[in-house]
C-alpha positions in Angstrom: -38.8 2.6 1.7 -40.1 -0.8 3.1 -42.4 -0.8 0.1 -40.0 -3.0 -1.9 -36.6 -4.2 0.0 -35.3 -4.6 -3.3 -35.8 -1.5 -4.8 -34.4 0.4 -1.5 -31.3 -2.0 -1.4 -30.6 -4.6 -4.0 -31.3 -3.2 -7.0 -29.5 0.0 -5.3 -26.4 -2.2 -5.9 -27.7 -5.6 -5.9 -28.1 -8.9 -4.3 -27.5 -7.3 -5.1 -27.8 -7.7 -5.3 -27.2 -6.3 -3.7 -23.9 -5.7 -2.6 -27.0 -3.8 -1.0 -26.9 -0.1 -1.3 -23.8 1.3 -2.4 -24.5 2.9 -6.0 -26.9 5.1 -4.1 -24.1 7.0 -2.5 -22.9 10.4 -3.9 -20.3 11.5 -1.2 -19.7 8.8 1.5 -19.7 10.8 5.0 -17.8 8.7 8.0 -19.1 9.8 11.1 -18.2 6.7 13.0 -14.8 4.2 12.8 -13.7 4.9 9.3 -10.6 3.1 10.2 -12.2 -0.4 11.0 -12.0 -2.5 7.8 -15.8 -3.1 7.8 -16.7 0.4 7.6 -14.2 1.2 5.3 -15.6 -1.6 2.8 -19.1 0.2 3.3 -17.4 3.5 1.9 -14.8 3.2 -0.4 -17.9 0.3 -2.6 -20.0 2.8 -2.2 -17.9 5.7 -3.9 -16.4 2.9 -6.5 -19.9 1.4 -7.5 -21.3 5.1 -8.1 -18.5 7.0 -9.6 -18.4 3.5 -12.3 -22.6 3.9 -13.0 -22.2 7.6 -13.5 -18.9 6.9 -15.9 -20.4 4.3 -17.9 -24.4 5.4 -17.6 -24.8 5.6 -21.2 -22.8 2.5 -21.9 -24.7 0.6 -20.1 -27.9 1.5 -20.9 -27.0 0.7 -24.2 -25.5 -3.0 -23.1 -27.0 -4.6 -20.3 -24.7 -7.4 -20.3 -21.5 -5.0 -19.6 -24.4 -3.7 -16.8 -24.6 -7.3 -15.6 -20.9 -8.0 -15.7 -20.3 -5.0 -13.7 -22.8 -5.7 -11.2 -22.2 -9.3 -10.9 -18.1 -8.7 -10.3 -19.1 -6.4 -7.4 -21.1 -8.8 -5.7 -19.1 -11.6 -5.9 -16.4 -9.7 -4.4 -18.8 -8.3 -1.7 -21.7 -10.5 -0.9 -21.0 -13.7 0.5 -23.5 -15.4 -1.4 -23.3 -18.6 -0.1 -23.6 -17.8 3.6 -26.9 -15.7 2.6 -28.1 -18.3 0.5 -27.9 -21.0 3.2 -29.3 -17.8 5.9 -32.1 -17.7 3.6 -32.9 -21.2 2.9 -33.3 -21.6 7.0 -34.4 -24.6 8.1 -34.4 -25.9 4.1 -31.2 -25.6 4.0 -30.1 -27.9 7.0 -28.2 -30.8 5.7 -28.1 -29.8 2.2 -25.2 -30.0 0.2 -22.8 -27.1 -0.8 -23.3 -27.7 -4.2 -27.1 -27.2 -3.1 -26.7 -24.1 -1.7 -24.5 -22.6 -4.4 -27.3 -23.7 -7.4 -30.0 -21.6 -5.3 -27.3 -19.0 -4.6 -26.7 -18.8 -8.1 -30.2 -19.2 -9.3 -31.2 -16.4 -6.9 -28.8 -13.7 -7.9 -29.6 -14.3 -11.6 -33.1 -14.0 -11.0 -32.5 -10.7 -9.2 -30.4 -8.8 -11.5 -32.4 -9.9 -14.5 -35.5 -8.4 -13.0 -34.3 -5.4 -11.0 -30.7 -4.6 -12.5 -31.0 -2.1 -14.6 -33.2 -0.2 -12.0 -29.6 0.7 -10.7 -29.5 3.1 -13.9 -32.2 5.1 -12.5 -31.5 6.0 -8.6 -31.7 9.5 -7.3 -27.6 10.2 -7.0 -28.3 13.3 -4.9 -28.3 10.6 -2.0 -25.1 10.3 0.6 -24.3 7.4 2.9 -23.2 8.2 6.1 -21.7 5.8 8.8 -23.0 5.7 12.2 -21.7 3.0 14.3 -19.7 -0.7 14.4 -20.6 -3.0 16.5 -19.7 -6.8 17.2 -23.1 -9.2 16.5 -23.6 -11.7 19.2 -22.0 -14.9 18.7 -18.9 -13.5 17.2 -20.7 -13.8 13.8 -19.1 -10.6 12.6 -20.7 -7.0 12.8 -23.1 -4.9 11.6 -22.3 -1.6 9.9 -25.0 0.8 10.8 -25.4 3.6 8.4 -28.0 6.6 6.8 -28.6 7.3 3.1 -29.0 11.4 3.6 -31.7 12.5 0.8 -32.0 16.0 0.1 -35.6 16.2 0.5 -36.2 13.8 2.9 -35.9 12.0 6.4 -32.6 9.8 6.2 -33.1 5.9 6.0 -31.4 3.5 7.9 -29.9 1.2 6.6 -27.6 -1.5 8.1 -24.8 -4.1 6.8 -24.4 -7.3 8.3 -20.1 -8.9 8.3 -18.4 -11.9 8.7 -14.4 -12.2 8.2 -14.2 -15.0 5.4 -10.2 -15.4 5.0 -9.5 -12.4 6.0 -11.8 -10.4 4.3 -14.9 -8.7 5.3 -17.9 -10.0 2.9 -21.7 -8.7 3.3 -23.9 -11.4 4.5 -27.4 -9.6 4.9 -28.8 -5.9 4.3 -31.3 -4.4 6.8 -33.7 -1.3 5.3 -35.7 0.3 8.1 -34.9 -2.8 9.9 -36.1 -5.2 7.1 -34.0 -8.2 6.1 -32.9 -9.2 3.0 -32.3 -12.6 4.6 -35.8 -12.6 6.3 -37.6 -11.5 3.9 -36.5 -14.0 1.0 -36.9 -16.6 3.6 -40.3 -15.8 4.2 -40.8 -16.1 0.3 -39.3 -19.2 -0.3 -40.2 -21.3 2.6 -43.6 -22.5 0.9 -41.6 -23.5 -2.3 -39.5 -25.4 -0.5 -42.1 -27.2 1.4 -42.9 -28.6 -1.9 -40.0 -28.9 -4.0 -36.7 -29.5 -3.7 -33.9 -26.9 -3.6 -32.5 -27.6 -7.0 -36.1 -27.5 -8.1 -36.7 -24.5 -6.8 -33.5 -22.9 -8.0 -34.6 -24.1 -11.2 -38.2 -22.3 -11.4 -35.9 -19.6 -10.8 -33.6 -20.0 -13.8 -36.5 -20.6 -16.1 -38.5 -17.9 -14.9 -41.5 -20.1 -13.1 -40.9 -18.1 -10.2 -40.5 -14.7 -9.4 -38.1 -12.7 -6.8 -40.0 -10.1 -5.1 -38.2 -7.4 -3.1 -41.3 -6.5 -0.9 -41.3 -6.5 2.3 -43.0 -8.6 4.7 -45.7 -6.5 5.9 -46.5 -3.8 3.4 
């Protein structure tokens, strides 16, 4: 699973894409506080994302820009994409502007969905999410949501949703895989860019295809 983080999680329902994981989830099983609002989120996008890629497969194999649309209203409700954007920009992103931020948020997300989006069309739907725990992250920063995907034929993978409150409203900040990062590991990937370039440059090697996303994981 740590082979690609984006093949495990985004493109399982993007940065998303992820947000992260949820199309890969059949039957969402709550063994922990399906009450809390977090958890809750984790489920009930979970069932929606899947039960709408099974309704419209065909569709959307056949347009990719309804696909897109699809994919890109879930995540913006979901995925706080600024907050990961700045997480992943790290130290590159200290001072910059929010316009700044939003362009590579932006450029990012594009990037992603064109190259991994309609990898969403292919998942194995025999998989179920279950919830584990929810617990407070240090810092009152939000909390993580820690779950399983159950496969049939296989040892379940962890998988774990990082939270913040944003008005109210719970919104995904990072995805872990076996403990892997989303943030971290498009940090590690873009801190030599931005050694050299400029964020708006950078987010526009992205938007003209210069440079590639890659969801492998530090490591492998």
């Amino acid at each position: 699973m740590k082979r690609s983080l984006l093949t495990s999680a985004l493109a399982a329902a993007l940065l998303a894409a992820t947000a992260p994981l949820p199309a890969l989830a059949q039957q969402a099983v709550a063994s922990a506080p399906a009450a809390s609002s977090a958890s809750k989120l984790v489920l009930d996008s979970s069932t929606r994302v899947l039960a709408t890629l099974e309704k419209r497969r065909a569709e959307f194999k056949g347009n990719p820009a309804a696909l897109r649309q699809f994919i890109n209203g879930e995540f913006n409700t979901l995925f706080d994409r600024d907050y990961s954007a700045r997480l992943v920009l790290g130290l590159h992103g200290r001072g910059a502007s929010d316009a700044d931020v939003k362009l590579f948020a932006d450029a990012l997300s594009d990037s992603l969905m064109s190259r991994y989006g309609t990898a969403l069309l292919d998942f194995n739907t025999q998989l179920r999410v279950r919830i584990k725990s929810e617990t407070a992250l240090p810092g009152n920063r939000g909390v993580k949501v820690a779950s399983e995907m159950l496969r049939p034929d296989g040892d379940p993978v962890p998988v774990d949703y990082l939270l913040r409150n944003v008005g109210g409203q719970w919104k995904v900040f990072d995805v872990m895989v076996e403990g892997v990062s989303f943030v971290q590991t498009f940090r590690n990937q873009f801190d030599a860019p931005l050694r050299q370039k400029s964020i708006p440059q950078v987010a526009a090697d992205l938007r003209a295809g210069r440079m590639q996303v890659s969801g492998d994981a530090v490591g492998n």
